[in-house]
C-alpha positions in Angstrom: 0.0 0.0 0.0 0.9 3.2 -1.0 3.0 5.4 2.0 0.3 8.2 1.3 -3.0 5.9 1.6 -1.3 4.2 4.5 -1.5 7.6 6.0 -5.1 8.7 5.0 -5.8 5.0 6.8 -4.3 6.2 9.9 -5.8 9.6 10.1 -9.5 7.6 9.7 -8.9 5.3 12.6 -7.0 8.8 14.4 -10.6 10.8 13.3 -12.8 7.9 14.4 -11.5 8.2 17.9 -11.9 11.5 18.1 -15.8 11.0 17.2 -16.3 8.2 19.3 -14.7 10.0 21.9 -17.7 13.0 21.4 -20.3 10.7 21.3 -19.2 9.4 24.9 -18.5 13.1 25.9 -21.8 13.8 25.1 -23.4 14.1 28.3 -20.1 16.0 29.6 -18.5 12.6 31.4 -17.2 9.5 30.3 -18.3 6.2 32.2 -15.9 3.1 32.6 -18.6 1.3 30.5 -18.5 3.6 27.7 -14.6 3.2 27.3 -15.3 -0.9 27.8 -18.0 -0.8 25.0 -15.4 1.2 22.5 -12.6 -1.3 23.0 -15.0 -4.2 22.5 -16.2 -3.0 19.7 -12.9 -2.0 18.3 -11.4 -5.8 18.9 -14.6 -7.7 17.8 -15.0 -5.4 14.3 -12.7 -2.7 13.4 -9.2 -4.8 13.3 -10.9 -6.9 10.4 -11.5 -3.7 8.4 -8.1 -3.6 6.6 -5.0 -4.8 7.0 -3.2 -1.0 7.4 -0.7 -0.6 10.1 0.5 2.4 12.4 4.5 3.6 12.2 4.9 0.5 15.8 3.4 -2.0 13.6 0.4 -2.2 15.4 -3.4 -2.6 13.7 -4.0 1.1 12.5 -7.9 0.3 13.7 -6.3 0.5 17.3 -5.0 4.3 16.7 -9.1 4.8 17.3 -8.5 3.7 21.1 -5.3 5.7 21.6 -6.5 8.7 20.2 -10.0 8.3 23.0 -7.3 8.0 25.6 -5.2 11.0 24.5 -8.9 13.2 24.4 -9.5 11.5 27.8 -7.0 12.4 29.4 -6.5 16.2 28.2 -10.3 16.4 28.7 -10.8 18.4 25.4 -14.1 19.7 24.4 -16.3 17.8 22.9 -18.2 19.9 20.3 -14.8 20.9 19.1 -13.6 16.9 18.8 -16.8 16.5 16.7 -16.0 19.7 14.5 -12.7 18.2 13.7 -14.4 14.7 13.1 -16.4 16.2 10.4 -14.2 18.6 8.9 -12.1 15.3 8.4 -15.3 13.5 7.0 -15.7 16.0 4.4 -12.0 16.7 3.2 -12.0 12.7 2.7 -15.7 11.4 1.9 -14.1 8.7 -0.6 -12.7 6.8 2.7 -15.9 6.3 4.1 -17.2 3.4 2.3 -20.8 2.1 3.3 -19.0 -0.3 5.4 -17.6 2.7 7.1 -20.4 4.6 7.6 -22.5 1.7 9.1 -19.6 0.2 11.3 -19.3 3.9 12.6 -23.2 4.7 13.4 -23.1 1.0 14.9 -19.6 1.9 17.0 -21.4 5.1 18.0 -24.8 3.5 19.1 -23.1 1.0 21.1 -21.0 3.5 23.1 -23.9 5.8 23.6 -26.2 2.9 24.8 -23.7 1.3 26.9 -24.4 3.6 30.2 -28.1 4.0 31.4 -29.4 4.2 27.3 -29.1 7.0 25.1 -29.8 10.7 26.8 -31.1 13.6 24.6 -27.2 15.2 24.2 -26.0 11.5 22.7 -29.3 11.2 20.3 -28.6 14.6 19.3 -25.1 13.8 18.1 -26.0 11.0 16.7 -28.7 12.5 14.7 -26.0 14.8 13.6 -24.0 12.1 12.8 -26.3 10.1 11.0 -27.2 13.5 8.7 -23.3 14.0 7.9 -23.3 10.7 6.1 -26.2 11.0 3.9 -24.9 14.4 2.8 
């Protein structure tokens, strides 16, 4: 694979964190399930998207759990996150196959129902969400 698509790859799985991390951020806190429910779903479905690995050699699909972390741990805002997710989203539409798109709404559902349901901020984003990728 190309140095350059290897790249774009990596900055997916980078932007998907971020997202997933505003989808959990939604309701301004971030509950131990949540964080469970992401690395679940990132183990049981996002390694067997591609075969693209980060600069260590790692599964690039585990750059989407290191970049949560990172946002976790310098508690950035989460509107912001979500800006960059989509401003990401529409500078590369072509790497978000259908695949994508579904395994991403599914991803973002399972976070935001993981804790007590969905609340009114996390149906909101992922309304929003759910708009972006028919655009």
């Amino acid at each position: 694979m190309l140095e350059s698509k290897k790249k774009l790859r990596n900055e997916l799985y980078q932007n998907l964190g971020k997202l997933f991390y505003a989808v959990a951020m939604a309701d301004h806190s971030i509950h131990i399930k949540e964080m469970e429910k992401l690395n679940e779903v990132v183990r049981n479905h996002w390694l067997d998207v591609d075969k693209v690995e980060d600069e260590y050699g790692n599964d690039a699909a585990f750059q989407i759990i290191s970049v949560f972390d990172w946002l976790l741990e310098y508690e950035k805002d989460n509107d912001a996150i979500y800006e960059e997710f989509e401003k990401f989203y529409y500078n590369h539409k072509t790497l978000f196959t259908t695949a994508i798109k579904n395994l991403t709404m599914s991803t973002s559902r399972a976070i935001a129902a993981s804790f007590y349901g969905n609340n009114k901020s996390e149906l909101i984003l992922l309304g929003r969400l759910q708009l972006l990728f028919i655009k």
